[in-house]
TORKEDREN-852165 format. One record per residue: x, y, z of N, C-alpha, C in turn. Coordinates in pm, whole numbers, plus 50000, padded with zeros to 5 digits. Example, Ala and Ser with C-alpha at 12.3 -4.5 7.8 and 13.67 -1.06 7.14 Angstrom:
BEGIN
513194943150780512304955050780513204967050780
512854977550708513674989450714512905000350787
END
This chain:
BEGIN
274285016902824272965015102884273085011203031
274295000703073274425000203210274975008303259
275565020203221275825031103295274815039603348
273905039303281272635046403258271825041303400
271515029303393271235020703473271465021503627
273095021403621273915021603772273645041003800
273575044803685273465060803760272215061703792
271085055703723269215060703796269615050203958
269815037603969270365030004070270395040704228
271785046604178272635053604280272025065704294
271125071804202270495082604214269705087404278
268255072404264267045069704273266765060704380
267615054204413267665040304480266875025504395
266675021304453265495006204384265324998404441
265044999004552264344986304695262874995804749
262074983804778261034988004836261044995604959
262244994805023262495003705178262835015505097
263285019305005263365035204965262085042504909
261345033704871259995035604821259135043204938
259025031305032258805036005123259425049905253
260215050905221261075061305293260475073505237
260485072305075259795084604936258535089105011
257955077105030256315082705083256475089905230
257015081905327257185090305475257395105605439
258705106705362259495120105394258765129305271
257825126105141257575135805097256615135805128
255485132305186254555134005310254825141005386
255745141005442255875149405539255855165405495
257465164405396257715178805319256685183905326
255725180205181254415181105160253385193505287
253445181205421252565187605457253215201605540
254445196705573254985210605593254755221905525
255045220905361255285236205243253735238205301
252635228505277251105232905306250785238105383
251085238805497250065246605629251465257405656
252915259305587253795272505555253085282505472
252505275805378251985289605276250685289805361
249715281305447248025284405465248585292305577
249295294805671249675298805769250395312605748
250735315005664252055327305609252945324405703
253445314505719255015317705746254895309705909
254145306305926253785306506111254505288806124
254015280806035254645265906094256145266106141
256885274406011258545273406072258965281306147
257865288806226258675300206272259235289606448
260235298006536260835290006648260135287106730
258815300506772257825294606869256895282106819
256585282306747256115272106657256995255306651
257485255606634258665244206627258875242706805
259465247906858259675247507029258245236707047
257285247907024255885243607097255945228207022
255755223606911255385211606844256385203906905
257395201706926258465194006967257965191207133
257625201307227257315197607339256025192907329
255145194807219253745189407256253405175307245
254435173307128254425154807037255005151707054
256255153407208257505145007226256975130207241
255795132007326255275119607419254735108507366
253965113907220253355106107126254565093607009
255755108807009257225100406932258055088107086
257505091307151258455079507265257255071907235
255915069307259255335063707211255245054207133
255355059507027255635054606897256705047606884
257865045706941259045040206994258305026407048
257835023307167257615015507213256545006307135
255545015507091254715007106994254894999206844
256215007806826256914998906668257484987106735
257874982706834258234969306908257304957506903
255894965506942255134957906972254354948806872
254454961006742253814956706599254814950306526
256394953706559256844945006469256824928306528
256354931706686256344911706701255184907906675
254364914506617253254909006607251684908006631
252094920406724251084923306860250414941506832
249434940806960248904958406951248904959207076
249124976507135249004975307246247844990407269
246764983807308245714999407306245315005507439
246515000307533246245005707657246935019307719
248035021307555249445029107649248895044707691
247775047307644247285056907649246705061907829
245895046807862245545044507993246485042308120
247385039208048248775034808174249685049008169
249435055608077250195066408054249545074908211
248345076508177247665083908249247275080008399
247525067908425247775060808565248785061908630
249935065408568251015067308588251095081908674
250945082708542250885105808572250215107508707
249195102608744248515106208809248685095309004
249245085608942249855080809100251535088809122
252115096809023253405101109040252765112809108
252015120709072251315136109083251265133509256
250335123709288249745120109404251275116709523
252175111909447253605106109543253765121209579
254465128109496255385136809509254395149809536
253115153209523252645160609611251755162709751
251515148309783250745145009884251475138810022
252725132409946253175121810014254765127110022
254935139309950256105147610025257675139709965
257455126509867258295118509799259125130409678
260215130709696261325143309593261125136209452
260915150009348260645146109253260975136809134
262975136709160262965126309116263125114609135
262685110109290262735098909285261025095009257
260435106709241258995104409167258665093309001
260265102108968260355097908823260515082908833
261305082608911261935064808950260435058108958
259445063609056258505052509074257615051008973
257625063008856256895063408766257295052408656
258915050108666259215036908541258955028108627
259015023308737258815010308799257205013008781
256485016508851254895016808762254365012208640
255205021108561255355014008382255355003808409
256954998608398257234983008419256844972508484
256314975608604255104966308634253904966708580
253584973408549252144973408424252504961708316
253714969808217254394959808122254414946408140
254924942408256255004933508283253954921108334
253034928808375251584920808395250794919908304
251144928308192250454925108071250894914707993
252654917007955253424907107918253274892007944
252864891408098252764879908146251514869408057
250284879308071249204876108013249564869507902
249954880907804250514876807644251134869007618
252744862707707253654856507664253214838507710
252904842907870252504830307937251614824207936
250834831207924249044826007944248404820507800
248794830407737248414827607541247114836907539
246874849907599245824856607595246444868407489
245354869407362245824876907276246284893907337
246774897707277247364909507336246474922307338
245834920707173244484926207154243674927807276
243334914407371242534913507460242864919207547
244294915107618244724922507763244914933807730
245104942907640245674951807658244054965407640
243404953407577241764962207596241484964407715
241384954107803241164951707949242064962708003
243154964307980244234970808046243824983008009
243364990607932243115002607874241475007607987
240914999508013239544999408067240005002108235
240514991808242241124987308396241875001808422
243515010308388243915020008428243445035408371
242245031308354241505045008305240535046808419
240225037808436239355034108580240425034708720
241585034508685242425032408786242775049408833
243275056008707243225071608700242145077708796
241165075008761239935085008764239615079108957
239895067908984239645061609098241215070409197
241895067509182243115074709275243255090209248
242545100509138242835110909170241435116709146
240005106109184239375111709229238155121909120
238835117908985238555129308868239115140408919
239735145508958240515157008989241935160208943
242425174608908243655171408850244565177109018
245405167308986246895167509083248295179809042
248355191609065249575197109057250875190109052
252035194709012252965186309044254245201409025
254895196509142256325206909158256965210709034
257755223709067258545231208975259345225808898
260305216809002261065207208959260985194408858
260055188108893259705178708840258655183308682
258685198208635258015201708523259425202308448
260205201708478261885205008385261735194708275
261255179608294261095170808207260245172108072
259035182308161258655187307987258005198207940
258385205308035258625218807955259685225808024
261045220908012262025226508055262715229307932
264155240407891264515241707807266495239307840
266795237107723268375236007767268675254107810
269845252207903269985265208032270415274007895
270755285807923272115294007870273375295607916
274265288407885275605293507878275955304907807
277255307107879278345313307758278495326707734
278955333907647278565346107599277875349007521
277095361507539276045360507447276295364707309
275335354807228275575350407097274005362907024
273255359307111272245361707012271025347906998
271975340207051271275322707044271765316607188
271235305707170271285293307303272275287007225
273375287107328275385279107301274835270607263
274315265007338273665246507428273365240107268
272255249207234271845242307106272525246706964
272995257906998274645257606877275015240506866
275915242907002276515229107015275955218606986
274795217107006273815201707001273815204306833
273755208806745273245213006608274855210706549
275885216806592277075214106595277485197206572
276875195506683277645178206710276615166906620
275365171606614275065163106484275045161606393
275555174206345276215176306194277585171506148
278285170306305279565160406288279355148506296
278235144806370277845126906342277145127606246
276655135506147276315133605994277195129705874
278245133305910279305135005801280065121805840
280375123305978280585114506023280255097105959
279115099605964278585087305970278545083405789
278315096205721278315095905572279915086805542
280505091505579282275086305542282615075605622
282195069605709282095055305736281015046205679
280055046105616279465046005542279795041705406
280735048305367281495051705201282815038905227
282945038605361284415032905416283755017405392
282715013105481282515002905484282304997205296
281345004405248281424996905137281984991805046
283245003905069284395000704962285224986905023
285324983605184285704973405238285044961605213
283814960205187283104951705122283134944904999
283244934404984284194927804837282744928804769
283244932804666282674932404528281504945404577
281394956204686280694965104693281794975904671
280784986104596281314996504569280635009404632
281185020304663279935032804743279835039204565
278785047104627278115056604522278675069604479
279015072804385279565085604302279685091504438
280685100104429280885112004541279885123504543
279795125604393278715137004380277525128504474
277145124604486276255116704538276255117904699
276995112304769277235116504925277195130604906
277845142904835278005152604835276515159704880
275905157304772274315155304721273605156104881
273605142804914272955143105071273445149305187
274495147505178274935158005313274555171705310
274755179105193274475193205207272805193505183
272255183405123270615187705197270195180105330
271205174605423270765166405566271525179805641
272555183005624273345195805685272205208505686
272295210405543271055223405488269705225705598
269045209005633267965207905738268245212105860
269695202805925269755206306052270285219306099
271075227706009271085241505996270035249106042
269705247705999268025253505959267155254406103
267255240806087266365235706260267165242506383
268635239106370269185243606475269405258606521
268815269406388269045284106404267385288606459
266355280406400265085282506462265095279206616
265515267706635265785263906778266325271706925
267745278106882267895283406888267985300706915
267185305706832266895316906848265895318106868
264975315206924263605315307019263915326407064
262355332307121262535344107233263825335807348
263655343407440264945347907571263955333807618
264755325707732264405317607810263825300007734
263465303207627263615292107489264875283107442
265095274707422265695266707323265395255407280
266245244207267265395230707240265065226507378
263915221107368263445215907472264035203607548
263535198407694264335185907753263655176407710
262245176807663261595161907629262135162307492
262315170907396263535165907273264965158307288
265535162507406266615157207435266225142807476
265425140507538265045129707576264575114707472
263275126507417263475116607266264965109807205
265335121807189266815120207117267235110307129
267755108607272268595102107333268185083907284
266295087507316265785071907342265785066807201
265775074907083265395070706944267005068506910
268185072806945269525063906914269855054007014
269005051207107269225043607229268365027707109
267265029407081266065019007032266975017906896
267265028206793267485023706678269055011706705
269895015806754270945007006776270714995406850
269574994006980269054978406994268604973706909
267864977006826266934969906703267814968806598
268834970806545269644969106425271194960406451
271624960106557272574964306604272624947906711
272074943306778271844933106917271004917606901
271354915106911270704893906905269144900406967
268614905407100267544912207099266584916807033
267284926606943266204933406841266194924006712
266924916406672266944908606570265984897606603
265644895906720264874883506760263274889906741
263304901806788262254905406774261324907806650
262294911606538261934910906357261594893106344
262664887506421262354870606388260904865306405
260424873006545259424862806600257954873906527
258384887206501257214892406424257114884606239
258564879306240258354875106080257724862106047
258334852106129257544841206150258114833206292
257154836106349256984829106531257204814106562
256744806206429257514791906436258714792106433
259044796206289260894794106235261584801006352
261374808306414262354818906500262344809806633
261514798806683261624795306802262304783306782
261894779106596262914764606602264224768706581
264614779306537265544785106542266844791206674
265614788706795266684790106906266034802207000
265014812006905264574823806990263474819707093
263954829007182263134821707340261914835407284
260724826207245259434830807194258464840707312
258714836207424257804835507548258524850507608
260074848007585261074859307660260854871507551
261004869407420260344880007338259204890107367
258194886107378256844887807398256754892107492
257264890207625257304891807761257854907007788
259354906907687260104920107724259184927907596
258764927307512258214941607440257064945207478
256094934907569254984941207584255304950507787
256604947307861257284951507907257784962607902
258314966407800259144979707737257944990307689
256844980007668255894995607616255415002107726
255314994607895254535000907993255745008408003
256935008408030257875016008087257795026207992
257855028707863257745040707778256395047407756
255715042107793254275044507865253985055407992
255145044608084254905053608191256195070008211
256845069608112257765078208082257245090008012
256605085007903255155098007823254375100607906
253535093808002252755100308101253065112808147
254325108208207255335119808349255805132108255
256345127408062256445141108011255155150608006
253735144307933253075155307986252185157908093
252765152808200252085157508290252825170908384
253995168908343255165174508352254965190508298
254935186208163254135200008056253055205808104
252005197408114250825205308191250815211608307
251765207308414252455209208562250785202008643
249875192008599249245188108671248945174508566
248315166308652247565155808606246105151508605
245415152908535244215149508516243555135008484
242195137608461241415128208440241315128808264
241925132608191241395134208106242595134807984
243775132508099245045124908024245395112507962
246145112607868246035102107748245575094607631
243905103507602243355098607556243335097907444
242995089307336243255086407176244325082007184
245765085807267247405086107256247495073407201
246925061707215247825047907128247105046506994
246045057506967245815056506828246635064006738
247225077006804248005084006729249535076006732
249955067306904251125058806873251045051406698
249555044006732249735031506597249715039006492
249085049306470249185057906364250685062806273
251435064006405252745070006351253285056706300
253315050806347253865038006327253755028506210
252225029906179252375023906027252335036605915
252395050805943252865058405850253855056605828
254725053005943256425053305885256825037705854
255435030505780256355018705727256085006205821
255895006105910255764993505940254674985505882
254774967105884253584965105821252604953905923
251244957605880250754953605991250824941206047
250874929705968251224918106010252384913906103
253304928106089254374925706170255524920406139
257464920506173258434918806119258744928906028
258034938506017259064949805929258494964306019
259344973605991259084990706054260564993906105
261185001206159262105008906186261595022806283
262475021106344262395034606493262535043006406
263325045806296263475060706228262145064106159
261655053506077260275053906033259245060906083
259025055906253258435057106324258135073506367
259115076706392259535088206449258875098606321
259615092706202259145098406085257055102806080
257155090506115255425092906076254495099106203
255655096106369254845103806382255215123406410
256185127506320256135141506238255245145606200
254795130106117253855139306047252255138906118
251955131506169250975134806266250895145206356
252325147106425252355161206490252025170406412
252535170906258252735184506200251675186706149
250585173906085248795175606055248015181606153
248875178006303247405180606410247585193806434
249115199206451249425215006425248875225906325
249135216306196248745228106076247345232806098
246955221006120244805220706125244665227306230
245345231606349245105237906476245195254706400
246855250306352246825269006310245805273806225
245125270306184244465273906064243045272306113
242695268706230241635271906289240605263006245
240965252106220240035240106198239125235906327
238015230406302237355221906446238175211506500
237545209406558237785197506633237215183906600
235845188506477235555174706431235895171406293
236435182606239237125181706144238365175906121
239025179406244240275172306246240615157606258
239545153106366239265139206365238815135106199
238165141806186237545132406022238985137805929
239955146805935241095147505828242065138305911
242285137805959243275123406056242625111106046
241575105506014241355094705956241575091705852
240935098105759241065100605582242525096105540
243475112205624244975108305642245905099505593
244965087705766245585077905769245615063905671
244445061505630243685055605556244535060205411
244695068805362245485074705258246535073205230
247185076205350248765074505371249415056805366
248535051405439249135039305417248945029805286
247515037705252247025033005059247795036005032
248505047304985249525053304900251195043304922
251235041105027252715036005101252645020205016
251105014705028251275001004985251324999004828
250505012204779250905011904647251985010604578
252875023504636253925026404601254775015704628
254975010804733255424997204745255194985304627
254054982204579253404974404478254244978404380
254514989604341254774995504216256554993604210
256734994504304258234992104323259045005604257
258685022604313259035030604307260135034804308
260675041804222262305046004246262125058704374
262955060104445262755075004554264165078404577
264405094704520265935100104557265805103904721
264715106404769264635107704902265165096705032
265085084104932265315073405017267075069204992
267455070204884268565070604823269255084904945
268935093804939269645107105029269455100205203
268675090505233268225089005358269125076105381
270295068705276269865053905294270895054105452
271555059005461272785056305560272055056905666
271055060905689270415065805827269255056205834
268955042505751267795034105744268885022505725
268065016405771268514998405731267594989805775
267694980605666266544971005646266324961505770
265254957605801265004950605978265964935905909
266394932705974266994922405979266354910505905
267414892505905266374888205867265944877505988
265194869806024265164857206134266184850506117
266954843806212267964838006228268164824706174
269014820306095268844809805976268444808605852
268034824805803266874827005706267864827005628
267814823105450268714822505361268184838405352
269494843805278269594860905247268774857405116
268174871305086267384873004980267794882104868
268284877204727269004883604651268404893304620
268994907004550268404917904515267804913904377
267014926004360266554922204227266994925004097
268414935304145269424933503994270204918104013
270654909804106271044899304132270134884404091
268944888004057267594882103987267614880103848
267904895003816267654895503690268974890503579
270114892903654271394887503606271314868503631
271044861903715270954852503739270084848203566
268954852303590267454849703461268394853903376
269424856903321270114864503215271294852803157
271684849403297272624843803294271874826603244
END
């Protein structure tokens, strides 16, 4: 019977973070197979995928910065407005004022970051809820937009559009495909395996841990391989002048840049501390004020970084940039798990949920939905999605999805001093015992 047991275990998983992982990723599936068959064939095709990846890069950096903000505790409903303040004093540098484009980019994160930072100030120093400044702040650089460019949209150079809608070059000989993204598809399939067999390494190094049946790693790799296959031949073989895009690369880069601060650094661990509980974490040693300060900090700078991608994409800046953007940020964000009170979510989560927001606002586009329809199925959605997430959570769900995902998730940390919290086969043996 305990064999039985350890095999549904290793199979299925049995923690509430796999539960939750179950809901993100067959959500997602889900809505993928759905708007594949309403579409005949059109969601997976490469133009399709290209386009979605450059359209929702800005919303997934986003979403990056805003899982920071919710796991300390906080909301930030301005990034939408600073996004677009941004865009639009960079537009104004580098085409009025004759400033080279990328040192456009430069003034566009210092922009961010002073935003961040005057908000931060508010929040950390002052004790003004974040809710508040960041309303103000949303009011204030929307007004700031429309005041410096006039309601008018601003062009912006050739150069400075490479950021988002540029594509990796072509090398090489010709294949039939883009090398570039061979290679990129290539090298993360070796940090897949990679990472699977260190993984297997550590646990067996771990006293009294054991890794999971081989069939088992076997199991996940060839359906995590099977995906990026997949992705990387659509990618790839785009019409001529196509491949993966630079605001993907960019994501990329920032979502293994965030997941390894947050799992990985006294930083991101402080930050789960002071979203889990804001007393214990300061008697504990965490500088409460310096917390607060740098995440509401880090969201103007990734703020002002999504701006410049689509404004970049559009090759101009408008009056009429950013808008809704930190509802669809918070959106992604508690689809993929975070919870609202704050101290739990994950950058992978994040990213996760907001997929699937990209891939809802896509399907409903292809399929020729309104525009007020879509708003009323993106509420419903959301409202749904996170019912379902808390249920399933409640219920304490087995998920092989989360079990195939676990190497690539890990649980937010705990606050510093916190006694570890036994599992719940470690519960039940204890009550046994």
């Amino acid at each position: 019977m305990s064999r039985v047991r350890d095999l549904q275990k290793n199979l299925f998983g049995g923690t509430t973070s796999n539960a939750r992982q179950f809901g993100m990723i067959f959500t997602l599936v889900a809505i993928v197979l759905y708007f594949q068959i309403r579409t005949g064939g059109l969601t997976l095709t490469s133009g399709n995928l290209i386009a979605l990846t450059q359209q929702y890069a800005y919303i997934s950096i986003l979403s990056i910065g805003m899982l920071m903000v919710i796991v300390a505790g906080h909301i930030d409903l301005s990034v939408g407005s600073v996004a677009a303040f941004t865009g639009i004093v960079v537009a104004k540098a580098v085409t009025e004022h004759d400033v080279p484009w990328p040192a456009g980019i430069l003034l566009g994160l210092a922009v961010g970051a002073l935003i961040g930072a005057w908000q931060g100030f508010w929040v950390a120093y002052i004790g003004v809820p974040a809710f508040i400044v960041t309303l103000a702040g949303m009011l204030l650089f929307r007004g700031g937009n429309q005041y410096i460019g006039n309601a008018d949209t601003v062009p912006v150079p050739e150069g400075f559009r490479v950021i988002g809608a540029g594509y990796l070059p072509e090398v090489g000989p010709a294949t039939g495909y883009n090398n570039l993204t061979l290679l990129l598809g290539l090298l993360l399939c070796a940090a897949v395996i990679w990472r699977e067999w260190r993984s297997r390494r550590v646990r067996q190094q771990m006293e009294g841990a054991e890794p999971a049946p081989a069939w088992i790693s076997v199991l996940r790799l060839t359906i995590l391989l099977s995906v990026i296959v997949f992705a990387t031949l659509r990618f790839a073989g785009g019409r001529v002048g196509t491949s993966f895009p630079v605001s993907g690369i960019i994501l990329a880069v920032l979502v293994i840049a965030y997941s390894f601060y947050t799992r990985n650094t006294a930083g991101g661990r402080h930050i789960y501390a002071v979203g889990g509980n804001a007393r214990a974490a300061e008697l504990s040693g965490v500088r409460l004020r310096r917390v607060n300060f740098l995440v509401m900090t880090n969201m103007g700078l990734l703020s002002a970084l999504a701006g410049m991608i689509f404004v970049a994409r559009s090759a101009a800046s408008g009056p009429q940039d950013g808008l809704t953007w930190e509802l669809d940020a918070i959106a992604a964000v508690f689809i993929g798990g975070a919870a609202v009170s704050g101290g739990l979510g994950t950058v992978s989560g994040s990213i996760v949920g907001g997929l699937v927001v990209a891939v809802l606002n896509n399907g409903l586009q292809l399929i020729g939905t309104g525009s007020d329809m879509v708003q009323i199925i993106r509420g419903l959605f959301l409202l749904g999605a996170v019912a379902l997430d808390v249920y399933n959570k409640k219920q304490g769900r087995f998920s092989i999805i989360g079990s195939l995902t676990r190497p690539f998730h890990r649980e937010p940390p705990a606050p510093p001093g916190a006694p570890a919290t036994p599992s719940r086969a470690d519960a039940k043996a204890a009550a046994a015992g």
